[in-house]
DRENKE-546248 format. One record per residue: residue number from 1; residue in one letter; x negated, y negated, z negated of N, C-alpha, C in turn. Coordinates in nm, 3 decimals. Atoms other than C-alpha are relative to their C-alpha. Example, Ala and Ser with C-alpha at 12.3 -4.5 7.8 and 13.67 -1.06 7.14 Angstrom:
1 A -0.089 0.119 0.000 -1.230 0.450 -0.780 -0.090 -0.120 0.000 .
2 S 0.082 0.119 0.006 -1.367 0.106 -0.714 0.077 -0.109 -0.073 .
//
This chain:
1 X 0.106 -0.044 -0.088 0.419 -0.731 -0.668 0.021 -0.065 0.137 .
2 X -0.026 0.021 -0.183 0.350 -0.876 -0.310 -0.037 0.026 0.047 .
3 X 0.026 -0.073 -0.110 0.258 -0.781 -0.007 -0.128 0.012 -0.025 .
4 X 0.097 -0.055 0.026 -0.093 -0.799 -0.079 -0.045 0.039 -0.118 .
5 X 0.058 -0.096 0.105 -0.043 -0.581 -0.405 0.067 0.125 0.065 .
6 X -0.074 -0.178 0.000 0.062 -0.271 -0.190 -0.124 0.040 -0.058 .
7 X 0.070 -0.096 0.070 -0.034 -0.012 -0.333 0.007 0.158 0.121 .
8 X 0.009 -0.092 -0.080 -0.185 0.299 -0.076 -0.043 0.083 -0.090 .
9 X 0.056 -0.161 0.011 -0.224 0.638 -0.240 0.014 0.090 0.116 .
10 X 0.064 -0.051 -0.128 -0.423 0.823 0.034 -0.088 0.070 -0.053 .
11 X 0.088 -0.070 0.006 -0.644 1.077 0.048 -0.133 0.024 0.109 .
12 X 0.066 0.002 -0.118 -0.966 1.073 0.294 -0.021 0.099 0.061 .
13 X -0.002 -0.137 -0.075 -0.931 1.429 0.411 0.102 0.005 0.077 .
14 X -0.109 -0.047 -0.027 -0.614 1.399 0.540 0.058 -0.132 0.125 .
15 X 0.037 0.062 -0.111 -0.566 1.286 0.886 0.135 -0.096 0.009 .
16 X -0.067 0.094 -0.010 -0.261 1.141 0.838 0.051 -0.143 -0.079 .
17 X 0.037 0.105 0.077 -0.365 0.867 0.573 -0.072 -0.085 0.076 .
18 X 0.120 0.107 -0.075 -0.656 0.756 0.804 0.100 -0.028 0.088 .
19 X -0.044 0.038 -0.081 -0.410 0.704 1.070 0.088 -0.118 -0.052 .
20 X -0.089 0.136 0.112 -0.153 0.490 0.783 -0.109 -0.088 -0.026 .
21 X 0.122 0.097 0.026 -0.500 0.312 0.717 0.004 -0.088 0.064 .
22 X 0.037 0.039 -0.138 -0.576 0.241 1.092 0.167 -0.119 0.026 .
23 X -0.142 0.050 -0.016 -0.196 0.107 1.109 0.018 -0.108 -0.082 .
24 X -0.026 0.159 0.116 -0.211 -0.144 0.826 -0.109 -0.077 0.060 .
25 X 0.138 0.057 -0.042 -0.572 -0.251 0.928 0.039 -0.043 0.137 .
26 X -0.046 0.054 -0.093 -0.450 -0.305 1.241 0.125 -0.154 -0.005 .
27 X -0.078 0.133 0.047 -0.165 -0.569 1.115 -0.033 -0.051 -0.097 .
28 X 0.073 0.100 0.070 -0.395 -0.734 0.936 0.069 -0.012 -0.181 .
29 X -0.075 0.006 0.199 -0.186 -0.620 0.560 -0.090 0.070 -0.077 .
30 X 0.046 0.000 0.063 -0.354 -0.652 0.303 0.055 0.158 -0.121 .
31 X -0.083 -0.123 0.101 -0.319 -0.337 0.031 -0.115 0.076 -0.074 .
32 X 0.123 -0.052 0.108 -0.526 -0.146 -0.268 0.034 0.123 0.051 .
33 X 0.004 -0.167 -0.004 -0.611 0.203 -0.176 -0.033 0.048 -0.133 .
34 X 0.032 -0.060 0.142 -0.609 0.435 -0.416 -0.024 0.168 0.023 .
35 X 0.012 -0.184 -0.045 -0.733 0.813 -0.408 0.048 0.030 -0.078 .
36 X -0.125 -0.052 0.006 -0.430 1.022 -0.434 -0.033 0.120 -0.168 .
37 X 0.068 -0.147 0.082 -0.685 1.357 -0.605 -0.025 -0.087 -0.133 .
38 X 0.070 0.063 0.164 -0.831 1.111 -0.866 0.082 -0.052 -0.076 .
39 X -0.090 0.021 0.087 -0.554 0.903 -0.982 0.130 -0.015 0.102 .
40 X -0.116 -0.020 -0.014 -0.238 1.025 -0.902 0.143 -0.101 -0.023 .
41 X -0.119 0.103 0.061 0.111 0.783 -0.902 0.078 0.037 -0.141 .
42 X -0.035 -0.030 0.133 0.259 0.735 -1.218 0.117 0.051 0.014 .
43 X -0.141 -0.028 0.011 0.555 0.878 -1.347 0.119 -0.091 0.032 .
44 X -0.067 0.150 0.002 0.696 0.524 -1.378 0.061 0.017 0.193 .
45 X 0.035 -0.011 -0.131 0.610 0.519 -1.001 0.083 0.087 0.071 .
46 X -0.018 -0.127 -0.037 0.707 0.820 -0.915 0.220 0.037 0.000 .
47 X -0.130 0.029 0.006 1.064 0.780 -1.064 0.115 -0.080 0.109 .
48 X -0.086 0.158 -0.061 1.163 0.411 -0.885 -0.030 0.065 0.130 .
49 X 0.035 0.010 -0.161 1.035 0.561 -0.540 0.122 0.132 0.050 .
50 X -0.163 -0.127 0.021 1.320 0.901 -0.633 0.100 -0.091 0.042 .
51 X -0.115 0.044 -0.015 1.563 0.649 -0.663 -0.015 -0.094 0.098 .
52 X 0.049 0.036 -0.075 1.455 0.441 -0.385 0.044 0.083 0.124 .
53 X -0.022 -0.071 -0.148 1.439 0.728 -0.114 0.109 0.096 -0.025 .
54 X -0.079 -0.081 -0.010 1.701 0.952 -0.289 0.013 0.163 -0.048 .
55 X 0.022 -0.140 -0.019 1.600 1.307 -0.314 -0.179 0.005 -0.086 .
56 X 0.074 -0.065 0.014 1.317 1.409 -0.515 -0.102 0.084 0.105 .
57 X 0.034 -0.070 -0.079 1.202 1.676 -0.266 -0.080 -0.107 0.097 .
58 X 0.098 0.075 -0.054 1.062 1.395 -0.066 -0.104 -0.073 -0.033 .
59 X 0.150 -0.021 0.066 0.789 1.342 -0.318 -0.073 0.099 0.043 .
60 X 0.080 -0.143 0.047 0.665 1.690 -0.278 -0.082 -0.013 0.168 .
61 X 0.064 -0.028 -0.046 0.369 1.757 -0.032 -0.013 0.145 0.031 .
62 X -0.065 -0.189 0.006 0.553 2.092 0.075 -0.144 0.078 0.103 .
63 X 0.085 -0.124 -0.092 0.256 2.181 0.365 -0.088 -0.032 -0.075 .
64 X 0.090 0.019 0.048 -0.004 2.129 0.117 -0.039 0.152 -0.046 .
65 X 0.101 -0.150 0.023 -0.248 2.456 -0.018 0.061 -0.041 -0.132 .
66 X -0.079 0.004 0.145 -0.116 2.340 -0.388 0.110 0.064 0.004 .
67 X -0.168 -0.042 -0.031 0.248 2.362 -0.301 0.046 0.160 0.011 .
68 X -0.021 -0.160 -0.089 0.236 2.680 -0.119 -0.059 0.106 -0.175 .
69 X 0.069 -0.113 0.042 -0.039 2.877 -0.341 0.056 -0.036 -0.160 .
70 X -0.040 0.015 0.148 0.145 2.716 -0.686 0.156 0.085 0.042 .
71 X -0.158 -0.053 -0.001 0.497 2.857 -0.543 0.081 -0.079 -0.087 .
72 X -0.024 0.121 0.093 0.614 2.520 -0.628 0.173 0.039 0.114 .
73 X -0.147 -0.054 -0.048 0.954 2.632 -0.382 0.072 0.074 -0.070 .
74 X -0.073 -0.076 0.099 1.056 2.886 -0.618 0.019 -0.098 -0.160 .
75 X 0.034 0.099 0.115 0.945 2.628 -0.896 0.088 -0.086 -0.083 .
76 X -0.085 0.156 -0.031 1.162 2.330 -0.811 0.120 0.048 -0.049 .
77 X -0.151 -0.025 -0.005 1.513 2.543 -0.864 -0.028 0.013 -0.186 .
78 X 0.024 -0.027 0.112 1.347 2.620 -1.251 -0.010 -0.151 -0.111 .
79 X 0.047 0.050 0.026 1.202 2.303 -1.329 0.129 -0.126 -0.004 .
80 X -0.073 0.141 -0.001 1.370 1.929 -1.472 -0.066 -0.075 0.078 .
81 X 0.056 0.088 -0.144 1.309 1.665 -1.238 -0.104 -0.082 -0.121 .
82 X 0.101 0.069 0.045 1.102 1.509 -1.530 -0.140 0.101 -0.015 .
83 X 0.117 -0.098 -0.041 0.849 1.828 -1.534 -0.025 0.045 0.086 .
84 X 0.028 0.013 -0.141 0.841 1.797 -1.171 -0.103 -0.127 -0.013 .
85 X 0.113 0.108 0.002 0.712 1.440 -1.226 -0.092 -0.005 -0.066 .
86 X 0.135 -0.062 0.068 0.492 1.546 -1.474 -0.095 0.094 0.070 .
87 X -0.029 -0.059 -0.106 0.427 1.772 -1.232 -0.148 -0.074 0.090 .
88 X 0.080 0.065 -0.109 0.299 1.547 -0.956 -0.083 -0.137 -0.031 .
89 X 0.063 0.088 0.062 0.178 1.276 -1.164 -0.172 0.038 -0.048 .
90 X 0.136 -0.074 0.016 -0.099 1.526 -1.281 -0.070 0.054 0.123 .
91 X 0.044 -0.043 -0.101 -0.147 1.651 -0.938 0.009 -0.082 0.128 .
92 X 0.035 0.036 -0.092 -0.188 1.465 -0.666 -0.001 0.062 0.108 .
93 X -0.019 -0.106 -0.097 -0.212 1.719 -0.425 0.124 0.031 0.031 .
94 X -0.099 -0.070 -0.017 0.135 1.808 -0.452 0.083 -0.157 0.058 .
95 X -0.043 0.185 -0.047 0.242 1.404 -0.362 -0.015 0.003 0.123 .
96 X 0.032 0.023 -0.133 0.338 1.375 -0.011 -0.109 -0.135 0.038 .
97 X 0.062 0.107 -0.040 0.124 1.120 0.155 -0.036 -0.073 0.138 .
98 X -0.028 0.108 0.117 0.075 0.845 0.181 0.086 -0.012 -0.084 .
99 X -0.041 0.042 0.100 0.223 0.716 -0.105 0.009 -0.122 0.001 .
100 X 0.036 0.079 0.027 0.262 0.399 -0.094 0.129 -0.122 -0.072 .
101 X -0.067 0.028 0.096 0.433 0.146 -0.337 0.013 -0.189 0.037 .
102 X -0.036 0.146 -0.011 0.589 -0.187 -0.223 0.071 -0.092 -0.079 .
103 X -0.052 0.092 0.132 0.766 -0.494 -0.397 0.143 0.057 -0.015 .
104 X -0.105 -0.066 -0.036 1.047 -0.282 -0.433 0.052 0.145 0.044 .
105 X -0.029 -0.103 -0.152 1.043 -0.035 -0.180 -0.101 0.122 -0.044 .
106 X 0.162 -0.085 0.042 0.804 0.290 -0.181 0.053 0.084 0.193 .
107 X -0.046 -0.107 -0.045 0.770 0.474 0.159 -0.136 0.164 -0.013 .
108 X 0.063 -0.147 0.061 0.627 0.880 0.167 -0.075 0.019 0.164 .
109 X 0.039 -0.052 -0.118 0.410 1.000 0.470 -0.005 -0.110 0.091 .
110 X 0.025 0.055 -0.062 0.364 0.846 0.758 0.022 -0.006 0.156 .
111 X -0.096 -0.042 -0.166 0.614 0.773 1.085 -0.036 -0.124 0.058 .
112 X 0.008 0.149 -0.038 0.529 0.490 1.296 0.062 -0.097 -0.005 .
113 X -0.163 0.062 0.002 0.862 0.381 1.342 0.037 -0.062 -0.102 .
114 X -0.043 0.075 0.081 0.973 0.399 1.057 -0.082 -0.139 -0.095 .
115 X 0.088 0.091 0.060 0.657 0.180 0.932 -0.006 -0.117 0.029 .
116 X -0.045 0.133 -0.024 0.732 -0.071 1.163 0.092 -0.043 0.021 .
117 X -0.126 0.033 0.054 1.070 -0.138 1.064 -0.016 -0.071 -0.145 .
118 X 0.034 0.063 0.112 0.905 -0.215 0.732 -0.132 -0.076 -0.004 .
119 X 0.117 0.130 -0.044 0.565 -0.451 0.848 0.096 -0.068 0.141 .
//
């Protein structure tokens, strides 16, 4: 994959996607959006970006209305980390975001800093 196959899972409700938008669009990088609700990252995906950032838990979209009203906190201590990704693979909602999926790399949310350390 190269730079102009990132891959953005974003959602357009969510103010801090349009701002990761505004931030790429601004440095002129190229990248496929993808809505987060409709098709969700794969498991595949979902896996390499675990081992990547480390921790599970930084998939999860903890201030989200899913999260909360599924009592996905009590959830997480029950659940295998593969019916977690099953999990968030089906839901979308529960996927921090952005999402986004580099040649390599994946990062979660959206810090300036750390974004431009990586453009």
């Amino acid at each position: 994959m190269s730079r102009s196959k990132l891959k953005v899972y974003e959602y357009s409700g969510c103010s801090t996607c349009r701002n990761a938008l505004k931030y790429l669009n601004s440095k002129k990088i190229q990248f496929e959006q993808i809505p987060i609700r409709e098709t969700p990252p794969s498991v595949s995906e979902l896996k390499k970006a675990k081992q990547y950032l480390g921790d599970i838990k930084k998939l999860l979209n903890t201030s989200g209305k899913d999260y909360r009203e599924g009592n996905w906190k009590e959830k997480l201590a029950k659940l295998s980390e593969d019916q977690i990704y099953k999990s968030l693979s089906e839901n979308g909602n529960l996927v921090k975001r952005p999402f986004v999926v580099g040649d390599g790399w994946y990062l979660v949310g959206f810090k300036e800093e750390e974004w431009g350390e990586r453009f």
